[in-house]
N, C-alpha and C positions, 0 to 999 in steps of 0.2 A: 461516417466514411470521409467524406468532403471536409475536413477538418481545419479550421482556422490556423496561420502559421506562428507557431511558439514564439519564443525567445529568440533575440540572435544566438545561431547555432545548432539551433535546434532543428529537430527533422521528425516528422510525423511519419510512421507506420500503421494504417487502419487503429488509429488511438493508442499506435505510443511515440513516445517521442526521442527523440534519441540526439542525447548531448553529446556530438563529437567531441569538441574541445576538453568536458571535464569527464567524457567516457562513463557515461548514466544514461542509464535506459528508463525513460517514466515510462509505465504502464501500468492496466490492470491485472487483476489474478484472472478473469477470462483472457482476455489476449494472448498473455502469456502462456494458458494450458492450450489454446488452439493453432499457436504458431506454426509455423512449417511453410516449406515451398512445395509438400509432397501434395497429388489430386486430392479432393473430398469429395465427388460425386456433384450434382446438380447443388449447389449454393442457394440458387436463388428459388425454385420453390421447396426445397424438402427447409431450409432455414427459415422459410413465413412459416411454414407449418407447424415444424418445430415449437416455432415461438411463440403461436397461438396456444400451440400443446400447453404446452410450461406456463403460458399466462392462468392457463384454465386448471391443471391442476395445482397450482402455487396457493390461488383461492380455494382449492377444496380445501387444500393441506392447512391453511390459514384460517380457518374456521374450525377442525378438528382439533388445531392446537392453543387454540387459544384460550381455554382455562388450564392450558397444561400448567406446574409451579414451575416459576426462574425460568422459564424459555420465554425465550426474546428472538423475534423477525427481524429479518434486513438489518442486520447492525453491520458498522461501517468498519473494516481493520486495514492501518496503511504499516508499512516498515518498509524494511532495507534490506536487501541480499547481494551478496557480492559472488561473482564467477566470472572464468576466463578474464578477468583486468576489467574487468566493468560492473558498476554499481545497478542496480537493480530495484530501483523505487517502485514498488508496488502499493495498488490500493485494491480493494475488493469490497464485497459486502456479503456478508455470513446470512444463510438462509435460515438458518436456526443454531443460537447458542444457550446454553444451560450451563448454570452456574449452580452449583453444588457441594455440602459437604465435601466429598469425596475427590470433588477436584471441576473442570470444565470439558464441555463435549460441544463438538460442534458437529453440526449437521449437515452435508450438502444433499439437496433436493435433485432432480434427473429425472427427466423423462424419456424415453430409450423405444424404442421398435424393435428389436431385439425378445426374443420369445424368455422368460423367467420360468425359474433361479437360473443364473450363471454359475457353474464352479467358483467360488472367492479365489482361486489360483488363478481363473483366465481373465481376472476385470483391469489388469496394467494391459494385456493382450488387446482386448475387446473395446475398454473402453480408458482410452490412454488418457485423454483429455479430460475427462471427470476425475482421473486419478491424478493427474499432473494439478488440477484446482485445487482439491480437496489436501494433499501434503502443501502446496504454497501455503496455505493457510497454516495449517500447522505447523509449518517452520517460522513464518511469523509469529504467530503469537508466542509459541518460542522463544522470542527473541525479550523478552518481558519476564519469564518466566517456567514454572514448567509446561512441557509439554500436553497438552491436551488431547483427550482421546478424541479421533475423529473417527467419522463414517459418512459411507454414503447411503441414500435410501432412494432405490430405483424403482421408478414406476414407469410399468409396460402400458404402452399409450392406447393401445388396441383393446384391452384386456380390464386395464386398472390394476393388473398381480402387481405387489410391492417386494422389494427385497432390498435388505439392510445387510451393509457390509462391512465390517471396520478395517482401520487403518495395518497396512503393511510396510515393510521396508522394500517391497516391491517398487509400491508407488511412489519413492522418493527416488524412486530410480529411473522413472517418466517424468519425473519434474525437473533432474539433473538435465536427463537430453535437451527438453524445452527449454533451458538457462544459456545452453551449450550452442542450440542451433541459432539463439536470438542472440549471443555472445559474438559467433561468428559473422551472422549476417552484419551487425552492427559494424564489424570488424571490417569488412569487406566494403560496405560501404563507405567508411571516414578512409580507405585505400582507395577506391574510385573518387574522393572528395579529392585526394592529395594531385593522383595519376592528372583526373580534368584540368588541374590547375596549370601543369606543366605543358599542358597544348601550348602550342606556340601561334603565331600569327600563319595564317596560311589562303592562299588565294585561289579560287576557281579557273580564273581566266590566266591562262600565262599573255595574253595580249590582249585585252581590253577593248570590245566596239566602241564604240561611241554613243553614249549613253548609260552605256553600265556604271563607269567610275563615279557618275553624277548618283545615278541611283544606289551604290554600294554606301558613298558617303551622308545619301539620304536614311537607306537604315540606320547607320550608326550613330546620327542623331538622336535617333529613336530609341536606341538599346535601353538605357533606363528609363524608359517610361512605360506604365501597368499598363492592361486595359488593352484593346482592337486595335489592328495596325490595317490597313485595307493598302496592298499592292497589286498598283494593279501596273501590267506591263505585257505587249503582244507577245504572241505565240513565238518562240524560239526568240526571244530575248536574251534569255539566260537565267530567269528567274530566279528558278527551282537554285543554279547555284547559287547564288545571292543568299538564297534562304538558308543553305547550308553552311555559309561562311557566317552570317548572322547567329545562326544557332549553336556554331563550334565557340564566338567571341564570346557569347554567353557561359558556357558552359564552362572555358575555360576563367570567365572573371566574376565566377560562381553567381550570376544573376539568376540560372535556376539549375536546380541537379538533372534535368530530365528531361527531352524532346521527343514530340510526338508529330510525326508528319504523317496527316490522313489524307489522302486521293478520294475523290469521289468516282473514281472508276480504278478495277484494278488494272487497268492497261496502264494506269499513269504509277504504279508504284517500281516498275521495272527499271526506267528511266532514272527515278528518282533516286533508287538507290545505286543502279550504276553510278549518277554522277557521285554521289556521296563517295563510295569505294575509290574511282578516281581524284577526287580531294583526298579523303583520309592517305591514299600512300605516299602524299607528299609530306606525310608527317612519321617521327619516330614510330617505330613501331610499339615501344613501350611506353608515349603516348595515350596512342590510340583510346576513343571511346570504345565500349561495345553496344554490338548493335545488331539489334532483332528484328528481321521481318516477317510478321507474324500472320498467318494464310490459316482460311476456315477448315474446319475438321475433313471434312469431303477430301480435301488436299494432302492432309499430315496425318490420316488415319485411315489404314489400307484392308483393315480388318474385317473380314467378312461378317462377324456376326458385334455389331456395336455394345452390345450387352454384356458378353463375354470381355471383350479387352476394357471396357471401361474398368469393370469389375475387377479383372487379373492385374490392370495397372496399380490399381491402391494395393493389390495381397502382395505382388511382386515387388514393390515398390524401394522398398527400402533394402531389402536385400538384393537389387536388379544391379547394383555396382552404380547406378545414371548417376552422373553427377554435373548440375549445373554452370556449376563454376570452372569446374576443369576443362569444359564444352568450350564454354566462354574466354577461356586463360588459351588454350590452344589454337582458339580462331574467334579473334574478338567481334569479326561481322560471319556469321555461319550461316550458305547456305537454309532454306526451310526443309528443301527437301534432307539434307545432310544431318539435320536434328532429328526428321520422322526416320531416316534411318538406322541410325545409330538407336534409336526406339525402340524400333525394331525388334533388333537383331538382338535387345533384349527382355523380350515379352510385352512389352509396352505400348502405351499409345503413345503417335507422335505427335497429335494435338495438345495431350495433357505435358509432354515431357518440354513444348515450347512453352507452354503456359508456364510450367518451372522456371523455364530459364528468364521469365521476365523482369523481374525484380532485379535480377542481375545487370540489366540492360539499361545504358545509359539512353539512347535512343530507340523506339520503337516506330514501326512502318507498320501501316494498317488500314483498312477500309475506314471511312467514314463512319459506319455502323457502331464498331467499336466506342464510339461516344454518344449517337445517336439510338440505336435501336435498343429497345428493353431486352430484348433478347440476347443479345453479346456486348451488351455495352459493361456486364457487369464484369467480363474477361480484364480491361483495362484499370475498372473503377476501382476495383477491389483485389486488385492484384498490391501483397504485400509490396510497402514501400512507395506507394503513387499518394503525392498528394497532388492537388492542381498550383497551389500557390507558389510552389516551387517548381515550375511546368513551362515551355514554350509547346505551345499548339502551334505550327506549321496547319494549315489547309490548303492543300492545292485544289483546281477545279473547282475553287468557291461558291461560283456562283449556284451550284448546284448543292449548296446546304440547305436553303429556303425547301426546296421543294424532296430535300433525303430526310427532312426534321418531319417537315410533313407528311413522308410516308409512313415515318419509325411512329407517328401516334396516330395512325389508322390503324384498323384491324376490319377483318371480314370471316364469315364461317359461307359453310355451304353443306347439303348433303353427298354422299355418294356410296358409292359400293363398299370402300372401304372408310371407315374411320379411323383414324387413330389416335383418336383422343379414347372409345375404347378401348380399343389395342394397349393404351397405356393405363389405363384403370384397371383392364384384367388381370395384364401384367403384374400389376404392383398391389394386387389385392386389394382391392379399395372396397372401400361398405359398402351395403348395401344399397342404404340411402344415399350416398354419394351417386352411383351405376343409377340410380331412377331417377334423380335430380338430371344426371344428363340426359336422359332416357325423355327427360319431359322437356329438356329444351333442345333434343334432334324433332321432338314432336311438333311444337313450336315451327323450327325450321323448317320442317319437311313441308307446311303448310303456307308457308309466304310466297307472294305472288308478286310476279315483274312491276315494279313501283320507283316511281322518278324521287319518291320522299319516302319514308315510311310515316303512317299516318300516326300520331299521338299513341293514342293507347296500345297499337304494337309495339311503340317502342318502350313503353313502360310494361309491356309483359313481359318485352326480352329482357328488363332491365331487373324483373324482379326474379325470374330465371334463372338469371346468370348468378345473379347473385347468393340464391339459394343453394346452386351448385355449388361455389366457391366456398362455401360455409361451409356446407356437409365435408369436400375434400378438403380445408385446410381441418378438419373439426376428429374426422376420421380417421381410420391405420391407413398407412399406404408407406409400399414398399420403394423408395424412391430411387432402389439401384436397379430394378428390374427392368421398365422399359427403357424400350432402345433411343438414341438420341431425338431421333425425326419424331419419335412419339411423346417424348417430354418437348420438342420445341411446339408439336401442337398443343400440347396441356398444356402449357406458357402462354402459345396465344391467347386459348380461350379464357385464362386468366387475366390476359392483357385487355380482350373484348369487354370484360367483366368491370375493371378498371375505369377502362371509356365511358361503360356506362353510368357510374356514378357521377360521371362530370365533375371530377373535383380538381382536374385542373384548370377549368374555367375553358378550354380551348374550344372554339366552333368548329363544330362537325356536321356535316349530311348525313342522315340514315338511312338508304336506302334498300334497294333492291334491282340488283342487276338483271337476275333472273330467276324461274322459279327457284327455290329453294337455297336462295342465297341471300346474305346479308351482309352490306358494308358501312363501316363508319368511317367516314374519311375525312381528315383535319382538314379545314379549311383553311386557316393560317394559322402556324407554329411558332409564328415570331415570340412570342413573350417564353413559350419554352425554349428557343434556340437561345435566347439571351441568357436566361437564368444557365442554360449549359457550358456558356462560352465562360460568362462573369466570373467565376472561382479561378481562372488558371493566371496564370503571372503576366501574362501573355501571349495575344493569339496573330498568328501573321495570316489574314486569309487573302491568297493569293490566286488570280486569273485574267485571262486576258479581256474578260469581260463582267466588269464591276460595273459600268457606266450603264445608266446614271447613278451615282456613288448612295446617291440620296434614297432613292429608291431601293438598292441594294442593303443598305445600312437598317433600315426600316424592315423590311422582309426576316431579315436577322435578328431583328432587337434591338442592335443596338441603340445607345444614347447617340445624340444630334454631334456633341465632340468627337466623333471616331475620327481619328487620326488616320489621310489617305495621301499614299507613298503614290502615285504616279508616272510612272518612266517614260522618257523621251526615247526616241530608236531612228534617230536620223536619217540611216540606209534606209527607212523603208517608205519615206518619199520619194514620190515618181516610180516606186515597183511595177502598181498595179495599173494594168489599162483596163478603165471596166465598161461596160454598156448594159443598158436596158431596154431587155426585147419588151415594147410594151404591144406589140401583135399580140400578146399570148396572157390568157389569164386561166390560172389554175388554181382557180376555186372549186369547192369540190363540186358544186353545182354547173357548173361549166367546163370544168377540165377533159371531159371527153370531145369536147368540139375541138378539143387544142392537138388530143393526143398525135396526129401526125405532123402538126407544124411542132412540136417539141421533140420529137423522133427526127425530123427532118433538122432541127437546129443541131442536135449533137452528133449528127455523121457526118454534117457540116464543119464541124472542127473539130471531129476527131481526124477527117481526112485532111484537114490544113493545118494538123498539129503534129511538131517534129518530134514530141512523144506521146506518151498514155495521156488522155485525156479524162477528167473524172465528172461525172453528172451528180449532182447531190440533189436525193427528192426526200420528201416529207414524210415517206412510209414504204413500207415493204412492196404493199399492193401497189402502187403506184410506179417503181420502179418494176416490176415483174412486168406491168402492163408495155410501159415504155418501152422494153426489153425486145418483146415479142413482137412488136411494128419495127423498131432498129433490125431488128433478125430477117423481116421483110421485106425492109428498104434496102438494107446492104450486108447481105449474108457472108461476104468478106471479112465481114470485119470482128475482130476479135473483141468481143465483149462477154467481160466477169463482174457479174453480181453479188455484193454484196451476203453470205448468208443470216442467217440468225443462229443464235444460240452458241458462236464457239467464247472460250473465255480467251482473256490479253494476250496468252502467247500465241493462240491459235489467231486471233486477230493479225497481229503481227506480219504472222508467216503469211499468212494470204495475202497480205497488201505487200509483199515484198515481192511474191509470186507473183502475183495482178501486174505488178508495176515492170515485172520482164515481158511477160507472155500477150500482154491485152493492149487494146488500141482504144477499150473507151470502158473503165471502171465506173459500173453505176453502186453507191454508197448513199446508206440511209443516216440524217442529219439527225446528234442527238446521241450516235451510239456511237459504241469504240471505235470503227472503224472511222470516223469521222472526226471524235475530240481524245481520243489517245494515241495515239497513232504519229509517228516524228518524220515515216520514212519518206512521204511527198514530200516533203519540203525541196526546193532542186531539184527532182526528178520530175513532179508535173510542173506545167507551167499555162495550161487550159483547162479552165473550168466552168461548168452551167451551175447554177442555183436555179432549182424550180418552183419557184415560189417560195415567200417566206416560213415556210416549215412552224404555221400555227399548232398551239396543242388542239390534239381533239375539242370538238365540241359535244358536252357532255354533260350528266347533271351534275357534278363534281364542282366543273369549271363554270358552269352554270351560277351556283349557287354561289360560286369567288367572287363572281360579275355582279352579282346581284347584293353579297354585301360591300363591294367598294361604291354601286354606285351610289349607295345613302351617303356616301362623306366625297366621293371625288367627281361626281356626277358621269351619265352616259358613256361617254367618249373615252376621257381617261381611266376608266374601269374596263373599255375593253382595251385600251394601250397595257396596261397592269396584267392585265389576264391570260390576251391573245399576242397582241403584237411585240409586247418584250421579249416575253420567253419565247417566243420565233426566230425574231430576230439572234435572238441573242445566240441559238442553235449557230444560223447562220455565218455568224460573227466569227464562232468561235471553227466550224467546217473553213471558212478561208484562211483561214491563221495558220494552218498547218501547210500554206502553199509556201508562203518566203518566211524564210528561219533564216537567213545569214546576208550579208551584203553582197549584192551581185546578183541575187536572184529575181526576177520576173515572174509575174504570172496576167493572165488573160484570163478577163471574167465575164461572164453573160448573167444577168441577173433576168431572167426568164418568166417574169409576168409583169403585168401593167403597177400591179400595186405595189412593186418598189418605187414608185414614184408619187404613193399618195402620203400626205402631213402626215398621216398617223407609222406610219413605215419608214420613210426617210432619212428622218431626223436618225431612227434608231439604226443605222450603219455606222460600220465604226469607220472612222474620218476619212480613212485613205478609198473607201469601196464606195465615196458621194459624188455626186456632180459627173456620172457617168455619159456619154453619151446615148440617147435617145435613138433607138431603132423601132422605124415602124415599117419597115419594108424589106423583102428578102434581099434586095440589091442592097440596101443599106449594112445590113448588113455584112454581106459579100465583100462590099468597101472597107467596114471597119476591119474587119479579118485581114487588109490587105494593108491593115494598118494606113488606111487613107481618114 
């Protein structure tokens, strides 16, 4: 999949390649019978399955035939076909050929889920892709001579029934469409090649801060060069456009065909492609990239029963009229929701009919997951026409790769009322011994007990477990259109769980136990897989307003000691901030109750001497609730709106635009949307408390991060690595959303003593240091009065 880059000119398709310049398509006869932009159902495990199937019966079959006379295995056949104005290099390898008097036969082998015999009228129907392989062959060799009888011989993978079928003129008729559809795609793309080039120069800013033009011409130093770009530059800089004007000058001076911009939170993908939409219409509109923001199924699939539309999207599919490219040709950035519509309204899912349109798409928008989680990462990787070498990765909210790489390679199970990792076995008719193999490790689980580690030899029972499972279901029948999505991404977990436990990608992980009947693996540092993820693409811009210290961030990531770091100066935001530190106040968790009315009493303290909404940033949910209900005590006047949980970006949004009319003192939890996606403070507040530096939990997780840095960094700096960065760094990134433009101010209260100890300090970002010192309410009182 990840495939090395050809020739000058060349372009790699999931292993083919594709010569614009002399219009040749290299591929093989798989590739070729499988092509399409149309759904194929779950990819990633009904195709391990698959291909265990096929390993295991290739050897039966391989043993039966081989005293057969003149049949010969795996023999290699390459030629040449030509359609629609393009050459057609194909190579393949014949499962069995027989060379005979009477002339040559070739065999293709297939293993199928599908109940036997088929009518030989319905196998172009049924099974296009076996028929579209088996004629490529036979038009090749063809090409040498006469034609050779072919067939296929099916075996039902459930069953073991065989059925042999021979060749039609049917099938040459699924192998014309598959020449046709990879004819056109080809076609489409060397026209996206030509369209990108004619971009013209175009700029974000019609007037230029001060700082930008230094850092615009900083990128463009950088344009040809491979490998990690680290930007780092404050909150409402202008970043994001920089990055967008960077990845247009690419595109148009073909350094890669294709831009990928991932947000580590979906509040920040809204922004992003506004600004983009506001660039692009300053350019032709025939031009123009096209460009796909690509949102999880939950969003783009409205369907009540996910099993049905999955299903009805492949039957409906081709006769549903959808057509990708016309989508694309009549609005080159399309709405998501405007794509699940139009889906719609024609039987379709609107998840699968984006996923169509990506190949199309010169630019995609998309969670961070997308590259990182096993679970949707395959949506990008394997989407026809992606290679990385040809690739600008955009990351925004980078800093928050380190610890998204390390959730994508944890996994965790638990008991409960419902399963559904049953639910999807039932569904899809699984064996027997598959159903007992889980059966014996829900037993397993149902028996674990609250544990800080899990001890040795439990975790080698879950390990042979899991393992045993996964053999029986990749070994056995299973119906893999049946269950519903949520119930294939649980079988996927417990796949992934299974995975971990073999430890073969070397990654350190905790085994524990949260509670009864629960169990998690959880990476402890993902760096050498973040790296291996990053290293294939042409280049990665990972951008935030908080990389620092660069050294440490680079590390966390993978990367090599040379990462090249782009740094931005922001002039205006000298002299912005006035900030103080209340060190009266220490909120530790062990002590923060003795605080909780001098910290209720600091924020009604300037919310009442603040000429707008005032915003409190705490550490946690509970912690603001708490504070909540003393302010409610103290000054029942006063309008204050908390933070919720659980809405997604747009619903963040609206509330902080609400809060920010209606409220006199917004309490918001550091960490989450509402705190690092979020633009609309910037110029609207201009008073804020920090309550303490917002350390992650203490926990065995974080425990055991403590506990391997301090073999190599000793005590100290293992807890600065563990607790007080990623605190900080919350923090860092909650005031950054106060001044976005020149002119703006804000007032800050750093509201416990230990902003002021070496291990905290240092880590504020430069403009929030050297605050003044409050140890008394009068002191305070003062600085408020700007004394």
């Amino acid at each position: 999949m990840l495939s090395a880059w050809g020739p000058a000119g060349m372009r790699l398709v999931r292993g083919v390649r594709l010569d614009l310049l002399n219009r040749e398509i290299h591929l093989g006869a798989a590739e070729l019978a499988v092509f399409g932009l149309e759904p194929r159902g779950d990819a990633g495990l009904a195709g391990r399955w698959r291909a265990e199937s096929g390993r295991q019966w290739h050897g039966v079959l391989g043993k039966e035939v081989a005293a057969e006379e003149g049949l010969k295995l795996e023999q290699r056949l390459e030629g040449t076909l030509v359609h629609g104005g393009w050459k057609f290099v194909i190579s393949g390898r014949l499962d069995q050929i027989q060379e005979t008097g009477a002339g040559t036969l070739i065999r293709e082998v297939k293993t199928v889920t599908e109940r036997l015999p088929v009518p030989p009228e319905d196998f172009p129907r049924r099974f296009p892709g076996h028929c579209a392989q088996a004629a490529c062959y036979r038009r090749l060799r063809a090409l040498a001579g006469p034609p050779p009888e072919v067939e296929l011989l099916l075996l039902e993978i459930g069953s073991g029934l065989r059925q042999t079928v021979r060749w039609t003129e049917d099938w040459d008729g699924v192998l014309t469409a598959r020449l046709q559809a990879l004819a056109e795609f080809a076609e489409e793309r060397r026209s996206s090649a030509a369209r990108l080039r004619s971009l013209g120069s175009v700029s974000a800013f019609d007037a230029p801060r001060p700082g930008q033009t230094e850092a615009r011409e900083e990128l463009a130093r950088i344009e040809t060069r491979a490998g990690t770009v680290l930007f780092e530059a404050p909150t409402g800089f202008g970043k994001t456009g920089l990055a967008w004007e960077h990845a247009l000058r690419g595109l148009r001076d073909g350094r890669w065909d294709r831009v990928i911009y991932l947000t580590g939170k979906t509040s920040g993908q809204r922004p992003a492609s506004a600004e983009l939409r506001a660039l692009l219409e300053k350019l032709p509109a025939e031009a123009r990239p096209r460009v796909l923001q690509f949102r999880p199924r939950s969003e783009l699939c409205a369907c009540a029963d996910p099993r049905s539309c999955r299903k009805a999207t492949r039957e409906r599919w081709a006769g549903s009229g959808f057509s990708p490219r016309r989508l694309l040709e009549a609005d080159p950035f399309p709405e998501p929701e405007t794509i699940a519509r139009e889906a719609r309204s024609l039987g379709l899912c609107g998840h699968e009919a984006a996923r169509a349109c990506l190949p199309l798409a010169d630019i995609w928008i998309g969670d961070a997951n997308y590259l990182l989680a096993p679970s949707s990462r395959h949506i990008f990787l394997e989407s026809p026409g992606f290679f990385p070498d040809r690739t600008l990765l955009i990351a925004d909210e980078a800093h928050l790769l380190p610890s998204r790489a390390a959730d994508a390679r944890s996994a965790s199970a638990r008991t409960g009322p419902f399963d559904p990792v049953e639910a999807a076995l039932r569904a899809g008719r699984a064996s027997s011994a598959t159903r007992l193999a889980w059966d014996n490790w829900r037993e397993f689980l149902g028996a674990l007990e609250e544990s800080r580690a899990l001890p040795a030899a439990d975790r080698l029972e879950a390990r042979a477990l899991l393992d045993s499972f996964v053999n029986e279901l990749f070994k056995g029948g299973m119906d893999w259109d049946a269950p519903a999505p949520d119930e294939l991404d649980a079988l996927r977990a417990a796949t992934v769980l299974a995975g971990i436990a073999e430890e073969a990608d070397g990654l350190p992980r905790l085994w524990w136990s949260p509670g009864d009947g629960e169990l998690r693996a959880d990476c402890l540092d993902a760096a050498p897989a973040l790296g291996e993820t990053l290293a294939p693409f042409r280049q990665c811009l990972l951008m935030s307003a908080t990389l620092s210290p660069a050294g440490a961030f680079a590390t966390a990531c993978g990367l090599p000691e040379e990462t090249t770091l782009v740094r931005a100066e922001a002039p205006w935001r000298e002299g912005a901030h006035r900030v103080a530190v209340d060190a009266r106040a220490d909120t530790r968790l062990k002590t923060r109750a003795d605080h909780y009315a001098l910290t209720a009493e600091t924020a009604v303290e300037l919310a009442r001497c603040s000429n707008g909404p005032a915003v409190v940033f705490f550490p946690s949910h509970r912690y603001a609730e708490t504070i909540a209900a003393y302010i409610a005590a103290l000054a029942p006047e006063l309008r204050v709106a908390q933070a919720p949980r659980g809405f997604d970006a747009a619903g963040q949004a609206d509330w902080v635009r609400e809060a920010l009319i209606c409220s006199d003192l917004i309490l918001i939890v550091v960490g989450t949307g509402f705190a690092e996606g979020i633009d609309e403070m910037g110029g609207v507040v201009s008073d804020a408390i920090v309550v303490g530096p917002a350390l992650p939990e203490m926990n065995p997780v974080q425990e055991a991060r403590r506990a391997r840095l301090e073999e190599t960094l000793g005590g100290d700096e293992a807890f600065v690595q563990t607790y007080a960065l990623p605190g900080m760094t919350r923090v860092n990134q909650a005031l950054g959303r106060l001044v976005r433009a020149p002119g703006q101010k804000a007032r800050i209260i750093l509201h416990c003593r230990r902003f002021l100890r070496p291990e905290f300090a240092p880590l504020l970002a430069p403009e929030y240091r050297d605050g003044k010192v409050i140890r008394s309410r009068e002191a305070l009182g003062e600085w408020l009065l700007g004394r």
